[in-house]
Structures are given as C-alpha cells and as structure tokens.
N, C-alpha and C positions, 0 to 999 in steps of 0.2 A: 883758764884757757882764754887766752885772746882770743882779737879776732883773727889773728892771721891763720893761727891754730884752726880755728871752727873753716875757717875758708879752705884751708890744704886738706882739711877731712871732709870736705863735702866733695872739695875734688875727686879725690880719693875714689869714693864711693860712688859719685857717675860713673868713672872708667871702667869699675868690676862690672855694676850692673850691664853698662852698654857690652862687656865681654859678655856676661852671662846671657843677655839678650839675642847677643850673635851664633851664641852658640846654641841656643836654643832652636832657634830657628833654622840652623843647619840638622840639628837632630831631628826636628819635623818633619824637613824635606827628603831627608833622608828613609823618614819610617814612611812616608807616601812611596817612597820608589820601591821599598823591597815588600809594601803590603800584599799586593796581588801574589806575591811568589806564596806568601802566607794562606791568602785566604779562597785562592783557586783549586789549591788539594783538596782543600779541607770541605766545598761545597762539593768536587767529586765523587768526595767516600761514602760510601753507602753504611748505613746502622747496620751493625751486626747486633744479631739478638741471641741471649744465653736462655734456651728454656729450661735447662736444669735449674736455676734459681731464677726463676723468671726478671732477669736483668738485661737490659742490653748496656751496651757503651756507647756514648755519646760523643760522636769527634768532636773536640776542643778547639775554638775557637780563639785564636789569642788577638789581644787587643792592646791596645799604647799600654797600658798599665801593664801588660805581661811583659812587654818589652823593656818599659824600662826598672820593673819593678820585680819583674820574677817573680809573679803572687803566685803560691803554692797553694793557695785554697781553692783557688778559679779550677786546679787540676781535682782536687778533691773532691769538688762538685759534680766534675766530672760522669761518675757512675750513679745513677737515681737505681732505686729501686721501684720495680714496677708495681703498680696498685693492680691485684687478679679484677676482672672485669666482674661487673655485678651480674649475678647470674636473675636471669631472664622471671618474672615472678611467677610461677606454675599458674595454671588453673584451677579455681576451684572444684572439687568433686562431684559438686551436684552439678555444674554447670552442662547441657549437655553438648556434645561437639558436632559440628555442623558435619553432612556427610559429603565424604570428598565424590566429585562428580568425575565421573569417565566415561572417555567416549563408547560409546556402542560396539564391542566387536564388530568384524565386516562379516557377514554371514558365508561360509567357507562353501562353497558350489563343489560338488563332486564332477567331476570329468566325465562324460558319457561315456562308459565302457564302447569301447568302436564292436562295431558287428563280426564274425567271425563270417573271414569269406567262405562264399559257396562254394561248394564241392560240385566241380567240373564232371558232367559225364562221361565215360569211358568214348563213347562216339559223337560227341560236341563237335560243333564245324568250329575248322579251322579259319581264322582269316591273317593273312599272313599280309603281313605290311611292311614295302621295300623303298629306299629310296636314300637320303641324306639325311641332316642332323632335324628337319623339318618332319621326315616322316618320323622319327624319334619322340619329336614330340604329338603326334598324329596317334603313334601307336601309345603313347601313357593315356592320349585321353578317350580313347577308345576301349583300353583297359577298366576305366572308370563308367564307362557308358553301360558295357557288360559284363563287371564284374558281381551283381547277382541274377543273372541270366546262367545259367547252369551249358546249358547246347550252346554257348559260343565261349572260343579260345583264341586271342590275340594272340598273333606271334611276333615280336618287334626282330626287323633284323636291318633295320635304319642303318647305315655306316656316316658316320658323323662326317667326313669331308671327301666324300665318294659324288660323283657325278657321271654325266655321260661324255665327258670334255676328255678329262683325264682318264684313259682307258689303263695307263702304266699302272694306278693308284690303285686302283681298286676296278676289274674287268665286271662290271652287271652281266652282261651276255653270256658270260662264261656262267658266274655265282645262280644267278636265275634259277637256270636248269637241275643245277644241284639239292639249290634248299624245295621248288617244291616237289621234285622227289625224295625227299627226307621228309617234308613237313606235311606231304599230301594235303594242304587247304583247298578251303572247298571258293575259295575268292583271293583273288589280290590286289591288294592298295598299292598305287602307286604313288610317292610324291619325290619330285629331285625337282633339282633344276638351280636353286640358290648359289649353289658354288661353281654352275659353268657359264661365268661373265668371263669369259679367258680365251686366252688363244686356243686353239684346234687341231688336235694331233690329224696329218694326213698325208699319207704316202712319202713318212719322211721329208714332211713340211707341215711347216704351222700357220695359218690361217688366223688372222687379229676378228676379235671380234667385231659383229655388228657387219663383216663385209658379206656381200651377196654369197661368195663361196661359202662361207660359214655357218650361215642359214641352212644351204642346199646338206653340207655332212650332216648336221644337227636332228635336219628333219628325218634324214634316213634312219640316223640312231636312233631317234625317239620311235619309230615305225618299229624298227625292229628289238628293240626292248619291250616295246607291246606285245607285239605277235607271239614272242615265247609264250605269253600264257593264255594267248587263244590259240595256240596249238596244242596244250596240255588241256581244250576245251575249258577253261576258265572264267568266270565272269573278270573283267578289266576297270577296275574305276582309277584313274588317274585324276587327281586332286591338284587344283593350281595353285598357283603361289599368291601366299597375300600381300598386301602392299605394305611399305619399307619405309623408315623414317628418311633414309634419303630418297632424295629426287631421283636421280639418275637410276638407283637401282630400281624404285615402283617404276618406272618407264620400259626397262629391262623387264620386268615383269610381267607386264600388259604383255608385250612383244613377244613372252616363252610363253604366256598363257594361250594366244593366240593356235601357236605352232603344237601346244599339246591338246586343246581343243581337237585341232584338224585332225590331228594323226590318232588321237583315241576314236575318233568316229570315224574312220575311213577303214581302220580296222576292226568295228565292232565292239569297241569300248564303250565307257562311259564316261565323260566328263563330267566331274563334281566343282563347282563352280562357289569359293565362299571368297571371294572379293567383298562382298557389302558385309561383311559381320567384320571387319578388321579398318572401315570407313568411316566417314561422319556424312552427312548428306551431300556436300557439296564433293563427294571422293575423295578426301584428303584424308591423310594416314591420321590414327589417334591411337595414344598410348591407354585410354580409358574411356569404356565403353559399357554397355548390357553386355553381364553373361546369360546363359544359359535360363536362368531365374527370372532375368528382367531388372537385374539391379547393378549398379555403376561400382565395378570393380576395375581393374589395374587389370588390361591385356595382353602387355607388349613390356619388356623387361625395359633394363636401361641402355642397351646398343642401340634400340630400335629394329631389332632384328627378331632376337628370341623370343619366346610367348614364357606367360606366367602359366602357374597352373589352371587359373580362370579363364589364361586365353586358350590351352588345350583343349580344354574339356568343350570349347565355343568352340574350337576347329573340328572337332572328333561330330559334334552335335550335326554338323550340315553332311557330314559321310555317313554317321550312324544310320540313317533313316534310309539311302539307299541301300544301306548294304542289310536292313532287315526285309528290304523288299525282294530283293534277291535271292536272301538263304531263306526266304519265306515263315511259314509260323515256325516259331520256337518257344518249346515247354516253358510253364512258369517255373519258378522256383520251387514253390510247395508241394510240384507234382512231381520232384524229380524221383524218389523212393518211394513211391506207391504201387504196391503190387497187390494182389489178391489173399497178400498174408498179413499187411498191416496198413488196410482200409480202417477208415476211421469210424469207432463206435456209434451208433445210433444213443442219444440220450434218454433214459428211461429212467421215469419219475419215480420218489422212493415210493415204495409201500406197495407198484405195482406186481401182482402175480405173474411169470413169466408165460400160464398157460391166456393170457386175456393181451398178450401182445402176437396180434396177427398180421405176417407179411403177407405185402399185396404186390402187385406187381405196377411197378412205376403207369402213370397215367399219361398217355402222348398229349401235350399243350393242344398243340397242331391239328389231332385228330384225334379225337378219344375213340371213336367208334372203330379204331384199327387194333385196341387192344383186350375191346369188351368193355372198356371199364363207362361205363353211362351211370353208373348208379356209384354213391357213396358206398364208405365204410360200414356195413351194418345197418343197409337198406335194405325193408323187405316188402312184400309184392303189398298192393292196398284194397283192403278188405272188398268186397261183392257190393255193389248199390243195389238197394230193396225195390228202386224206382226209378224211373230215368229223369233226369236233370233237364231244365229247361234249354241249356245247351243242348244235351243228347236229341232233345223233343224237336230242336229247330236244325240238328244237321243232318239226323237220319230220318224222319218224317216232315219235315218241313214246317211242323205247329209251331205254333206261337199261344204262349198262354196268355190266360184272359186279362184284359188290363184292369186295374183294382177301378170301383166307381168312383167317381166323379174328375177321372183323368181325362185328358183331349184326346186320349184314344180310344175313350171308352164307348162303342160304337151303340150300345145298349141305349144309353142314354137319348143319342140322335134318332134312334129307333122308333123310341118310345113317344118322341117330340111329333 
C-alpha cells in the first residue's frame, strides 16, 4: 500500500469516527431529556412487601446501560429475598427481672350517702313565700335553711315574670287571697319588684317609668299588696332587692327599696334589708363573695342578675332569722316522735340486779328543797355523838376548850408568871 492508499484510509476513518462521535452525543442529549420522565415514577412508588414468602419488590431503576443495552439481569436482580430478622437473644433463666413499677391506684372516696329528709309535722307552720323569679329563689333557700327543722314548711308560689306593674300577667291581689286560704301560713314573704322597670297600667293609660305619676300608682299597689295579709292578721316581711351587675337597674333598686321600706312599715310590716350581703365595701355589686360559712364562693350567676345556689342559701340566711323570731321556738328534730311510749331507755350496766335499780324523782337544779331531795341516793341519818364537839361546846354554851400548853393562849402559863 502506498502512500496515497495509507492517506485515503486515514481519511476514511476520521469521517466515521467524527459521525460516530456526532452521533453519540446526540444520544446523550437525548437520554438527559427523557431521564426524569424515567426516574420520577420510579422515586414515587412505594415498596410493596410479600409477607407470605417474605419478599418484597424492589422498583427498578433503569439507567444508560438499560437504555442502551437492555440488560436483563439489572431486572433479575430485581427481587432480593428477605434475611428474617435476628430474633432478640432471651434472657437467661437465673437472671432475675426487674419489677415493673406502677403508679399507685387513686384511693376511690365513697360518696357521702345524703341524709334522708325530715318528716314534716302534721301541724308545722307554714310559710308561704310570694312574689317573682327572685322570691323563687328566696323560697329554695329557705327550703334548705329548714329542711331538718320538722315545725316549718316552705311553701314556694314565686311566679317567675309576675310583678306589680303588669296586673293583665298575672293579678297578685286577686291570687293572694286565694293561696293563703288554701295554704293557711302562719307568715308571708314577700319579694317582687325586679320585673316592674316598665311602663304602668292605669285607667287605660300607661305611665313611662321613673315619672312622678308612676311612683304615686306603685306606691298604692305595694300598700295594698301588703295589707291582704295583715288583714288575714299575718306577720309581713317584704324582702328588698339586691343590687344588679348593671348600673341603671342597682339605682332602680335603691329607689323600689326605698318605696317598700315605707309601705311595709306604715302598714305593719317588716322590712328585711340584705343589700350588704350581695356588696363589697365601697357598695358595688360582686359576683363573689362569703357565704353563709364565711368562705369565698360564686353569688351571682352570669346575667348578673340571678343567684347561684350559694347566693340563695346567703339570701334566705338574712330572712331565716326573722322569720324564727316570729314563729317563735320550734321542736328540734330529735324531739319530733317522742311520746310517752318510746322515751328513751335508761342505760343499765350488765350484771346489774333489776330489784337494786331505784327511781328517784328528778332533783330541781334551781331549788332542791322544793322536791325533798337534800340528801343523795342511799343516804342515811348519822349515828348519835357520845359528847358534844368543840363546835357544839362554842355555839350552844359559848365554852371554849382549853388551849394545849405552852400556846399564846394558853392563859395558865401567864397565871402562873
């Protein structure tokens, strides 16, 4: 081969490679554009696992050589089979096992069985408590005040949006008369007044509240809402309103407290006055306060209007005490079923003989010598003196016995000197 030969064959052979070269490089560029479409599934797919032969499947990953080679063993490889985990190495037998710590049961408190209310007496005074949603709660906590008091019986007949404004609603003047001849109490509570901030029914005219006309009807109703039950000769306590988380109505309040002050005492009432238990010192309304106890409970719900139980039982506390003054003593509890057929046994000690227990007849504190009794149980008269006692010698003959010698009064001795 010459040279021209050796020269046209080297020719030759740059122009393949520089094809092969071109083409190369297109296939590169190529396999970069469509890689993602490849390899973004394939990081999606989640492993699926075979636990009947503990195998899963491995998504295959294919790479330049799968592309241009088709390698069917990369797929082969594909499924591994799984190595079972090493199970965990027991303990030895002798070792011994630590004890698992628990917390402490909480100690389970029984419930205090509640008391079984008292059994009311057949002739228990009545007290009958009238008025709005305020005497309603007057009469639950006056329920509670005397519910083991046997001689007293609440009667609640409160009409929740009843006043003396709105006579169409509900007529008091009229109902009065009815319930306590039904109810025969021996007392009436009175409390209203919360719901008549309103205009004034009157001779087919209405009257805006707060106007001077409005006072003058007001005050006649309240007069004569009272008088009904000092004409059934009744004691009257009319109980004022407490003061209100708003302004305008505590102000209103002062102003009806005033007006049933006046009219319960000009007809022989009694005005019950608990303003300071529903206050804080400077008179300002508080939703928390002492009850009854002396300890800081919740008085006043959340209107600012209505009482909690705690603030009942604080409102019933300042009427309670009048109205035992009035119905005067009332049996205790203990005494309500004691008659002369199951008085309680005298305690007598074992092994005592029944004929060596002797009644005596009780002994008056005050004055014994009113029932004979001067002498104990199994006191007897004291023996005769053989000779009278230097007492006896100084009160009925005036002697004085001889002083022993060598005493300062022994007058022997000075005698003698």
């Amino acid at each position: 081969m010459d040279d021209r030969d050796m020269k046209a064959a080297r020719l030759g052979l740059g122009k393949r490679l520089k094809t092969f070269g071109t083409r190369a490089i297109l296939v590169v560029m190529a396999t970069m554009t469509a890689l993602p479409e490849f390899v973004a599934p394939v990081a999606a797919q989640e492993r699926r696992y075979y636990l009947e032969d503990r195998r899963y499947e491995r998504p295959q990953r294919r790479t330049l050589m799968d592309l241009f080679f088709n390698d069917r063993r990369s797929r082969d490889r594909s499924v591994i089979e799984m190595q079972p985990r090493r199970k965990r190495r027991a303990a030895p037998a002798s070792a011994p096992r630590r004890p698992v710590r628990t917390a402490p049961a909480a100690p389970v408190i029984a419930a205090e069985p509640k008391p079984e209310p008292v059994q009311k007496l057949e002739n228990a005074k009545k007290v009958l408590v009238v008025g709005d949603f305020l005497a309603g709660r007057l009469a639950g906590g006056l329920d509670a005040a005397f519910a083991e008091n046997p001689g007293v019986v609440v009667v609640d007949h409160g009409e929740t949006a009843s006043g003396l404004v709105r006579q169409d609603h509900y007529d008091w003047p009229q109902a009065l008369p009815e319930l306590i001849a039904n109810e025969k109490p021996s007392l009436v509570v009175v409390m209203i007044g919360a719901n008549d901030r309103q205009q004034i029914d009157s001779n087919d005219a209405r009257e805006k509240f707060r106007t001077e006309r409005w006072f003058e009807i007001y005050k006649q109703r309240v007069n004569e809402f009272g008088q009904i039950a000092r004409d059934h000769d009744l004691p009257l306590l009319w109980v004022g309103l407490p003061a209100f988380q708003s302004a305008s109505m505590t102000a209103d309040a002062v102003t009806l407290n005033t007006i049933f002050r006046t009219q319960a005492e000009e007809i022989g009432g009694e005005f019950v006055d608990i303003w300071d238990g529903f206050v804080d010192e400077d008179g300002k309304f508080i939703v928390t306060g002492s009850d009854v106890n002396g300890q800081q409970v919740r008085l006043r719900s959340a209107d600012g209007i209505n009482m909690t139980e705690a603030g009942r039982r604080k409102l019933a506390f300042y009427v309670e005490k009048v109205i035992r003054r009035h119905l005067g003593d009332l049996p205790p509890a203990e005494m309500v079923n004691l008659d002369g057929s199951n008085l309680p046994a005298l305690p007598v000690l074992p092994g005592t003989p029944m004929a060596a227990i002797v009644s005596t007849q009780p002994i008056a504190l005050s004055d014994p010598d009113l029932d004979g009794g001067k002498d104990l149980l199994g006191a007897s008269a004291p023996a005769p003196a053989l000779s009278q006692s230097p007492r006896d010698l100084l009160v009925t003959r005036g002697e004085l016995p001889e002083a022993p010698a060598g005493r300062v009064d022994d007058y022997r001795i000075k005698a003698t000197q």
